[in-house]
N, C-alpha and C positions, 0 to 999 in steps of 0.2 A: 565774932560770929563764926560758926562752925558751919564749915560748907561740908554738902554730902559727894562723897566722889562717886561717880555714874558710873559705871563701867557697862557700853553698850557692846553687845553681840551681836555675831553678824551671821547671817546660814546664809551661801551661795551669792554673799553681795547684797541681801535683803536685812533690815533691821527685824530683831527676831520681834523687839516689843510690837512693830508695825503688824509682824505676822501674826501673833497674840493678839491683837486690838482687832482682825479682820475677824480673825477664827470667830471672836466671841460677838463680831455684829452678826456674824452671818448662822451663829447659834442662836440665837436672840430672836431673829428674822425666822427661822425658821419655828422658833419655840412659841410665836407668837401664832404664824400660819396655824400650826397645828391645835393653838385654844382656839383658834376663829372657827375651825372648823367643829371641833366638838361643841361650840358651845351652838351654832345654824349650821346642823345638817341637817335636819329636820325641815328647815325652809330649803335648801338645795332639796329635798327632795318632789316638796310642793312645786316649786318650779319645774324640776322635770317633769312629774304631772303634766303641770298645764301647757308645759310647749306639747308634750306629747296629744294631748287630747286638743289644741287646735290644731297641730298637724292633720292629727286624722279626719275630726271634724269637716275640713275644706276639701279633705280625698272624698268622703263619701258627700258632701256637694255636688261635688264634679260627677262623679258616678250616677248618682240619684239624677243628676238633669239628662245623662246619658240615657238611663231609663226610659225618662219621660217625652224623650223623641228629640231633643235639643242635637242642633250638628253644630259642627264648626264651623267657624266665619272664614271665608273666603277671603285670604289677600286680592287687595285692588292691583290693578296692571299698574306699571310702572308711572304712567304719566297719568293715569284716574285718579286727582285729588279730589273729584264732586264730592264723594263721602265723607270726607275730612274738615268739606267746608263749615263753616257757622251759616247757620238758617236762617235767610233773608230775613228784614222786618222794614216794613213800610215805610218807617220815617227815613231809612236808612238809603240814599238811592244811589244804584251801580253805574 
């Protein structure tokens, strides 16, 4: 049997095959990212669509009740839970 002799290199204390093997995960990873993207950017784009348009959607909410006479709610004083309570019920006795 015929053995093959290795002869391993080294750059800087690092095995060079180790630095070859990253190179090409990390070409790989990347070459991959990049079909993802050409193959849905078309749906990234629908999506930024729709966040953008319910963003806006709940601004002009807000605005439109500003219009219509709506104010803001008044925080309670420090120690007024009444507001916060649950609404009595009959069976229920305090």
């Amino acid at each position: 049997m015929v053995y093959a002799l290795r002869i391993t290199r080294y750059l800087f204390g690092v095995n060079v095959s180790s630095i070859t093997y990253e190179f090409k995960a990390s070409y790989a990873f990347i070459e991959r990212n990049y079909n993802i993207v050409k193959r849905y950017w078309a749906w990234e784009l629908v999506w930024l669509v729709y966040g953008i348009v319910n963003s806006l959607s709940v601004s002009f909410i807000g605005v439109g009740m500003g219009a219509l006479g709506a104010t803001a709610v008044a925080e309670p004083e420090h120690g007024d839970l009444s507001r916060h309570r649950a609404p009595s019920c009959g069976a229920i006795s305090r």
